[in-house]
N, C-alpha and C positions, 0 to 999 in steps of 0.2 A: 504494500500500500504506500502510495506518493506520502512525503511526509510533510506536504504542503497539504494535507487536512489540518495538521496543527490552527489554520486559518481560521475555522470555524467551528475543531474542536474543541478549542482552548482559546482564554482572553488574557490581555496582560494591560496593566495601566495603559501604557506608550506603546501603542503601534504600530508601527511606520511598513512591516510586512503587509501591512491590508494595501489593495491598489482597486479602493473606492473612495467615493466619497461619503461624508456621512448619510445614515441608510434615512430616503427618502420618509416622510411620515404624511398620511395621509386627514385631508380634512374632510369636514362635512359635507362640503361641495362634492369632491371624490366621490361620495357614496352615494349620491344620487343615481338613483335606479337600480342600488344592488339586489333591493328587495324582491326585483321583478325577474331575475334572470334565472332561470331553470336549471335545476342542478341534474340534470340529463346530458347525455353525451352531446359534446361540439364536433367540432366538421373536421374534416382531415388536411382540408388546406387551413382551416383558421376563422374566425371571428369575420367577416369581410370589413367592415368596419375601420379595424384593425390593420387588415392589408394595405387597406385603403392609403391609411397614414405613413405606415413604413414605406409604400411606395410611392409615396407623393417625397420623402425625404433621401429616395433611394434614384429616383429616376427611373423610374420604371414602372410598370400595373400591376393590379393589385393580383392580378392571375399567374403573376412571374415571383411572388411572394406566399414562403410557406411558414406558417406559426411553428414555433418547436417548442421544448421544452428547456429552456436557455439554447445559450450560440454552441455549448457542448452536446447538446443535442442535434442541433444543426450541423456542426463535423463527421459526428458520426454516421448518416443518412447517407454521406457520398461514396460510391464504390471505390475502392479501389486498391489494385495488388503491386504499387511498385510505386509509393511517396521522396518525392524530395521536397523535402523539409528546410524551412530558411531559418536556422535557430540566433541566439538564444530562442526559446519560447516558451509559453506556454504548455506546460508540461504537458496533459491529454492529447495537445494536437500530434505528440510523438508517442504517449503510452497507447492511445486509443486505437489508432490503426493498425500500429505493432500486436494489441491484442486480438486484432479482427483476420489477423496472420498476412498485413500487408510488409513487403520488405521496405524497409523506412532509410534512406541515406540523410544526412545532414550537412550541408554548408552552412558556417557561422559566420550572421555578421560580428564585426570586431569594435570592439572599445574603442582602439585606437581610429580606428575608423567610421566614428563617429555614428556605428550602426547604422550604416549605408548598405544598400542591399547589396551584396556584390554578383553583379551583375555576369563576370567575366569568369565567376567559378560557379556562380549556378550554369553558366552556360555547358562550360564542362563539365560537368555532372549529369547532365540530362542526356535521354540516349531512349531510342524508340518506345525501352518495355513502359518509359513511366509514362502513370496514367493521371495522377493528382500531385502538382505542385502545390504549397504549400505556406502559406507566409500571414503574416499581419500588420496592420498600419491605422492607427501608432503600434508599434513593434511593442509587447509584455517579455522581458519586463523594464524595456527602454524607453518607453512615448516614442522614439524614432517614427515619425511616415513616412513612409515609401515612395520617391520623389515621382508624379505622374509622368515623367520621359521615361524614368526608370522600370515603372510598370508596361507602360508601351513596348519600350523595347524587350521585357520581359515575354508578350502576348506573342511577341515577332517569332524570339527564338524558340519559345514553345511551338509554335505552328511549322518550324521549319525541322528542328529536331528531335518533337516529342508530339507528333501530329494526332495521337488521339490521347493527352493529356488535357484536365481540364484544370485552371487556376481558383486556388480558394483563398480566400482576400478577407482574415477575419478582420472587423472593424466595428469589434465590440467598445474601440477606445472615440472613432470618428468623431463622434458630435461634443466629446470634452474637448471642449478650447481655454484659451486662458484670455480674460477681459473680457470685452466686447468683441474677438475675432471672430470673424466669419466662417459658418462650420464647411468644413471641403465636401466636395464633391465627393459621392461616392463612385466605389469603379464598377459598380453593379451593369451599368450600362455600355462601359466601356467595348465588350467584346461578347460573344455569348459565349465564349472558351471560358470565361469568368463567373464565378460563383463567389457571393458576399454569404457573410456571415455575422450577425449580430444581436444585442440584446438591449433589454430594457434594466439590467444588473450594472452598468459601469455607471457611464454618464447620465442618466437615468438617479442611480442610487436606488433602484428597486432589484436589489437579486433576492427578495424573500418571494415576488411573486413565480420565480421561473419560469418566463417570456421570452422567447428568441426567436429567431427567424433564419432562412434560407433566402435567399434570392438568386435567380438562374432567368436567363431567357431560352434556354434550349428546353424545348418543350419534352423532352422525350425524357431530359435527365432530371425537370422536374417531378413528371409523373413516380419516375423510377424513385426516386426519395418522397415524395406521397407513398406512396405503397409500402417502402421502409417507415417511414412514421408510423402507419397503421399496426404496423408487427410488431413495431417496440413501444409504442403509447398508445395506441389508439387516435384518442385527439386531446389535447390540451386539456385544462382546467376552463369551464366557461366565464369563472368567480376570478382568475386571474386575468384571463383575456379580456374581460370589462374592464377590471383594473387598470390591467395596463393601456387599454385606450384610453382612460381619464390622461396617466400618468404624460401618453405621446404629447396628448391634446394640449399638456401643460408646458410641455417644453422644459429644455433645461435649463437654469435658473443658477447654477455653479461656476460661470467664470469668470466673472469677479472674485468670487474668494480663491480659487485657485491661480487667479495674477498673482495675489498676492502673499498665497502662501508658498508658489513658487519662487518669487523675490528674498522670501523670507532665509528659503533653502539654498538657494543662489549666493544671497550675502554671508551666510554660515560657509556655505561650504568653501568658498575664496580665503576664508582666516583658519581651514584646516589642513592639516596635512593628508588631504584626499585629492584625487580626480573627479569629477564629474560630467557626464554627456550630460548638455542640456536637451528635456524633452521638446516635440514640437506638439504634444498632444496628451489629454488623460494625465491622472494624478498619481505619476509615477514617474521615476528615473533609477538611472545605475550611477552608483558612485563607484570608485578603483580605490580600496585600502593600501596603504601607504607599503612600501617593500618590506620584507624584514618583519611586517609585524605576525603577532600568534596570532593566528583570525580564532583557534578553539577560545586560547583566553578573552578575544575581543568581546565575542557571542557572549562565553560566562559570566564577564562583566556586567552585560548589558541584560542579562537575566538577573542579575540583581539588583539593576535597579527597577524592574517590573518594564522592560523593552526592547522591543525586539524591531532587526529588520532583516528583510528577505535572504537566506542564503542563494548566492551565484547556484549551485551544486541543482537546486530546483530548477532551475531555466537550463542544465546544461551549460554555465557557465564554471567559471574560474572560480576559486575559496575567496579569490580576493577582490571580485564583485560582487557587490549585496545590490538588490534592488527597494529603493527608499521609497513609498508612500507617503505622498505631501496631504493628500487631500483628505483624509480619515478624520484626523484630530482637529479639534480646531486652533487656534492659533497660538494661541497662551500654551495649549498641551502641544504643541507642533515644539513650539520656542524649547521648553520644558526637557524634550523627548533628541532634540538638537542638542542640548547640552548634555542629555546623558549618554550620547553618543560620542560626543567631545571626550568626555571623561574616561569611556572605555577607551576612547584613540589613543 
């Protein structure tokens, strides 16, 4: 078992391993009309409703959009026996395939390199049998996105070297910006070789409802993950699917405070003996621990003061990347959870 359940089997004062924001809470407004909704099965594409909105945010119809049960329910849906994988990442998106008995290869993007897709060794990597490339943007557990030239020419070499490969573009981070920025375009529509993947758990701040979604325009490979849905859920919750349409309808309402609690991390982290990539998305980044030090003692330390942040070892990374969580705590506990990282450094 990944030991990144610790997430949500265990709590610790200071945070900084969570890579949310704080969890969404719901008003009276929200529960308008929950009374009415029928606790009977829902439909195997999803709430329309529902579709309706992720597709109006996605570029695309609401018939090219499948409800799942979060964006990890949506990975699993897609076929396939021969993954390359663009890590660090999200650990599922490499155990879950591996368990479905897909052979799984991985190219890393690098720290030093500022978690830039690398374009020129996924290219070597790919070779006819693969069927499902693999990547995310903002990158878990970097915020890195994946520059849209780089995706294009990602679509190009697929189609030339890995002709029945399809692209899955998770973009559970997409809609966390920081300030008033403008949330990017998704790549849902860029090509139909392309599959998105996302939820209503990141930016959002609702992972209690487990809400995700599929997005495909190739009809055929829709249908085929409809009919995986139905074998492994049936169809959603209809008590969350309401939910989470209030939740769309609201929009997200977090970047302003993650400007500023990004700034916050930014100015800490320039007066420490660390590295940092700055993210361009969602309430995370990777800092680089300093050479030389015990990262066991680091972590010990840091459990003693009641705080933890992400081991590298989860994402396939280095002992001496952790990935920080800005956006959980709030600010005063953010400041707090900074210096108690100082003090183990």
């Amino acid at each position: 078992m990944s030991a990144m359940t610790a997430l949500i089997d265990s709590t610790v004062r200071y945070d900084l391993a969570e890579s949310t924001c704080p969890p969404l809470r719901l008003g009276a407004d929200d529960l308008e009309g929950l009374a009415d909704v029928p606790l009977g099965y829902g439909t195997t594409r999803g709430d329309r409703d529902l579709r309706e909105l992720i597709a109006a945010g996605a570029g695309v119809t609401a018939d090219d959009v499948l409800v799942t049960v979060g964006a990890i329910h949506a990975m699993s849906l897609l076929p396939a026996e021969h993954v390359l994988l663009v890590g660090p990442c999200f650990p599922p998106a490499r155990s879950g395939p591996e368990s479905r008995g897909a052979r799984v290869d991985v190219v890393d993007a690098r720290f030093d390199d500022a978690y830039r897709l690398p374009v020129d060794r996924v290219e070597a990597a790919l070779d006819p049998r693969t069927d499902l490339v693999s990547l995310a943007s903002p990158q878990n557990p970097s915020g890195v996105r994946v520059d849209t030239r780089d995706l294009q020419a990602l679509v190009d070499l697929v189609a030339r070297r890995a002709p029945r490969a399809r692209i899955l573009v998770d973009e559970t981070y997409r809609e966390s910006v920081y300030g008033d920025a403008a949330v990017p375009d998704s790549a849902a529509s860029l090509s139909p070789r392309i599959v998105t993947c996302s939820s209503v758990s990141k930016a959002h701040g609702a992972p209690g409802l487990r809400v995700g979604w599929l997005t495909t325009t190739d009809a055929e490979l829709y249908e085929r993950a409809r009919a995986a849905k139905f074998e492994t859920a049936i169809a959603c919750s209809t008590i969350d699917e309401h939910l989470a349409t209030r939740v769309l309808r609201r929009g997200t309402t977090s970047g302003p405070f993650l400007r500023e609690a990004l700034d916050l991390l930014l100015d800490w982290a320039a007066a420490q003996p660390v590295e940092i990539v700055t993210p361009d998305g969602g309430p995370l980044c990777c800092l680089r621990l300093p050479a030389g030090l015990d990262v066991e003692k680091f972590h010990a330390r840091l459990r003693e003061t009641g705080t933890r942040v992400a081991p590298g070892a989860w994402f396939g990374e280095d002992d001496r990347i952790v990935r920080v969580g800005f956006g959980h705590l709030g600010l005063a506990d953010l400041t707090q959870a900074l210096s108690n990282v100082a003090g183990a450094l």
